[in-house]
C-alpha positions in Angstrom: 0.0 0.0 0.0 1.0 3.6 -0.9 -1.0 6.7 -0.3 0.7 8.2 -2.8 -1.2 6.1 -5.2 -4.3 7.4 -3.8 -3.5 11.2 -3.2 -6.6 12.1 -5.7 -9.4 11.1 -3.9 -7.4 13.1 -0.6 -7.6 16.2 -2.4 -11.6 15.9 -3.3 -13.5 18.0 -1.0 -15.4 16.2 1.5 -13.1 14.0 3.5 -14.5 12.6 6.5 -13.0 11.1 9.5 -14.8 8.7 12.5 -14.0 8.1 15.5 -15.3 6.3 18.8 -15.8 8.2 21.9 -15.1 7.1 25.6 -18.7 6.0 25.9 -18.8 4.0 22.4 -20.9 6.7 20.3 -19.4 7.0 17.0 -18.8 10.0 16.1 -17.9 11.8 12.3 -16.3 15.0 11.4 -15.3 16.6 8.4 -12.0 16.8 7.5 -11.3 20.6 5.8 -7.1 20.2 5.6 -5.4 16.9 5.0 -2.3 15.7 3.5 0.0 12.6 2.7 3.1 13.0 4.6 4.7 9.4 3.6 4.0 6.1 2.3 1.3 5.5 5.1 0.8 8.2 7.1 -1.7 11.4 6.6 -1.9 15.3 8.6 -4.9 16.2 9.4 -5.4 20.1 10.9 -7.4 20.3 14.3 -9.5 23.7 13.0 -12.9 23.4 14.7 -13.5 19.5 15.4 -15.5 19.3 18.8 -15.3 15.5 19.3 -12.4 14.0 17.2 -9.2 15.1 19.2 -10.7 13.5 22.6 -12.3 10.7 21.1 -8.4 9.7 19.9 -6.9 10.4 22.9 -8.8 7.2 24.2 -9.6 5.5 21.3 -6.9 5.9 18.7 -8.9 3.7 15.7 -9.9 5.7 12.8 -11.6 5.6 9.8 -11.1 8.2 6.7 -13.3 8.3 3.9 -12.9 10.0 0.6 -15.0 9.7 -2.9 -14.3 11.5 -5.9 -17.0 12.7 -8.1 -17.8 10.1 -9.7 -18.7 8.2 -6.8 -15.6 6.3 -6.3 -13.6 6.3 -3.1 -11.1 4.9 -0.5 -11.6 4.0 2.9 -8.4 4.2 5.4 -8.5 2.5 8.3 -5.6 3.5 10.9 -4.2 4.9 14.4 -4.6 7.9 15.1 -2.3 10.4 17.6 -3.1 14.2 18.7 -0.4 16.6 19.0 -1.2 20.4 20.0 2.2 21.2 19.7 5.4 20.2 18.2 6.9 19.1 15.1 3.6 17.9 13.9 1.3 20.7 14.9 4.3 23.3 13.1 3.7 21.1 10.1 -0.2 21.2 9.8 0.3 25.3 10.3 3.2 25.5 8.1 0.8 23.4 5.1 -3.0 25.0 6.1 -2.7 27.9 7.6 -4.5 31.0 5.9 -6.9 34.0 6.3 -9.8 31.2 6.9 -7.7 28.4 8.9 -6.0 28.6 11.5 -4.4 25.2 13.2 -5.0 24.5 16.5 -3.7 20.9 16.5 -2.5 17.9 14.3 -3.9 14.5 13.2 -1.3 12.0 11.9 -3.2 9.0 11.2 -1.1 5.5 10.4 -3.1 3.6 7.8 -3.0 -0.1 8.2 -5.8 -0.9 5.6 -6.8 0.8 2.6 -10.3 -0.5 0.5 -10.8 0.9 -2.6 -14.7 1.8 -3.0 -16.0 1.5 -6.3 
């Protein structure tokens, strides 16, 4: 598996991300900033997600979902670490910040499974 392969369908506008919280609800937010950053790892900047950065902090499984227009898609399936600050949180602001973002945190999801949906 290489992201890279798939870096199309991560550029298509809307990406979404789920995640578990502590009390098993499931929980999905949309994903306005994200980027490959190797062979199996993604960014994605904390802007205004309510749930998602706690929800990883005790459950670190994710899910990523991304469909171009035509209807066809990848699903990611990874760990998932918070950082709101460091290397990784310079990173996100270095790639996404502008006049309308500004980063308040960093994603970097590990995939271990990709599915192509077609």
């Amino acid at each position: 598996m290489n992201l890279y392969d798939y870096g199309d369908f991560l550029t298509v506008r809307p990406v979404h991300i789920a995640t578990v919280s502590p009390d098993n609800k499931a929980n999905l937010a949309i994903v306005s900033d994200i980027r490959i950053i190797d062979k199996n790892r993604v960014i994605i900047s904390h802007n205004e997600m309510i749930n998602t950065p706690n929800n990883i902090q005790t459950n670190s499984n994710v899910c990523i979902t991304s469909f171009n227009f035509d209807w066809i898609g990848v699903r990611l399936y990874g760990t998932a670490e918070y950082y709101s600050e460091g290397e990784y949180l310079d990173l996100a602001i270095k790639h996404f910040k502008n006049e309308n973002t500004n980063p308040v945190g960093a994603i970097i999801v590990t995939v271990n499974k990709l599915e192509e949906l077609k």
